[in-house]
C-alpha positions in Angstrom: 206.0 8.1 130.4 209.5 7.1 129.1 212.5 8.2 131.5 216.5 7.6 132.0 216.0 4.4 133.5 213.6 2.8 130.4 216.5 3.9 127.5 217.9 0.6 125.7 221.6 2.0 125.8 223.8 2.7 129.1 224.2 6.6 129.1 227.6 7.2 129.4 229.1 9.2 132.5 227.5 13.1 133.4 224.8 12.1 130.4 221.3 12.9 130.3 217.8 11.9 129.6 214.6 13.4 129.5 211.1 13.2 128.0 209.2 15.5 126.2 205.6 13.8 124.7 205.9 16.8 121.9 209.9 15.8 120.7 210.9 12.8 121.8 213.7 11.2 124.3 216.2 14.3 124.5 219.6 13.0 125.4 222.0 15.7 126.8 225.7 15.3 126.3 228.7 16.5 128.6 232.2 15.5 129.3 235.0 16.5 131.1 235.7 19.8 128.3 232.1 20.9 128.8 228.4 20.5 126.9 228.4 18.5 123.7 224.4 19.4 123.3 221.5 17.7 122.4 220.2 15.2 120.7 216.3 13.9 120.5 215.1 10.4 119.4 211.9 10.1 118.2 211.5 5.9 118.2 208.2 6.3 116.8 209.8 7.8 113.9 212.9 5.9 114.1 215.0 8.9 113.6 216.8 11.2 115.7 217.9 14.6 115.0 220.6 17.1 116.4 219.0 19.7 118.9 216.1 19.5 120.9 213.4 19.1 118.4 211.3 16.9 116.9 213.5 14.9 114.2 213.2 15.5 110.9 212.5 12.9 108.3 215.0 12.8 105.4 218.2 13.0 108.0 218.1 9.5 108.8 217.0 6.0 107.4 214.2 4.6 109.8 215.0 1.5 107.5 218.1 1.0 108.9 216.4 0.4 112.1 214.2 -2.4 112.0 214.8 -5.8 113.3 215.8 -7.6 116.3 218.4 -5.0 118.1 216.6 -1.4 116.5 216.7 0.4 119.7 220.1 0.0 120.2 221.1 0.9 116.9 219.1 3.9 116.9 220.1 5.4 120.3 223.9 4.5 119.9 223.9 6.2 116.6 222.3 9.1 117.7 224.8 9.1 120.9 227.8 8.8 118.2 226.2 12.2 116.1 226.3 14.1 118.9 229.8 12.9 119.5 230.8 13.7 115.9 229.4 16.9 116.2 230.6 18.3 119.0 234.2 16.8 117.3 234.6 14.0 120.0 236.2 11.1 119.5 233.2 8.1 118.9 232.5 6.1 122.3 232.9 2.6 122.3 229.5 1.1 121.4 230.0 -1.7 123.9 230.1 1.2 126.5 226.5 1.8 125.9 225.0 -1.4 125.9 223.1 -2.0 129.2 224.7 -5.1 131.6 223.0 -8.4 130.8 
C-alpha cells in the first residue's frame, strides 16, 4: 500500500499524505495561515482532483502526463492547484523534488 514516504515529490513543511485504495493518494495542505485542503491523485488515472475524492476525468489531461518525469509532473501540479485554490502564492517546484 502506497504511503508518505513512496510519493515522487518532497511534501513541503506541515504537509500530508495518506492512502485511500477507493480515491487515491490524498495530499493535505497547511501553512502557517491555516488548512489549504485537499487534494487526491489518482496515478492510475493520471489526474488529480480538488477534495478528497476520486478525480474526475475531463478536469485534467492524463496526456500531459506521460513520459520520463510523469509522476513528478502530476503531483507538483496537483500540489500547485491546491495552492492556487486556497489563493497561495505557487511553491517553487524545485522545493518539491525529492534530494538526489
Amino acid at each position: 500500500m502506497p504511503d508518505a514516504n513512496s510519493l515522487p515529490i518532497k511534501l513541503p513543511p506541515m504537509w500530508t499524505a495518506e492512502f485511500f485504495k477507493s480515491y487515491g493518494m490524498v495530499l493535505t495542505g497547511e501553512d502557517a495561515k491555516g488548512s489549504l485542503g485537499m487534494v487526491t491523485i489518482s496515478k492510475e488515472g493520471r489526474i488529480y482532483g480538488l477534495g478528497i475524492a476520486p478525480p474526475r476525468r475531463g478536469t485534467v489531461d492524463p496526456a500531459k502526463y506521460k513520459g520520463r518525469g510523469w509522476q513528478l509532473r502530476l503531483y507538483v501540479d496537483a500540489v500547485q492547484a491546491l495552492c492556487a485554490a486556497a489563493e497561495r502564492p505557487p511553491l517553487d517546484p524545485a522545493s518539491l523534488t525529492p534530494d538526489a
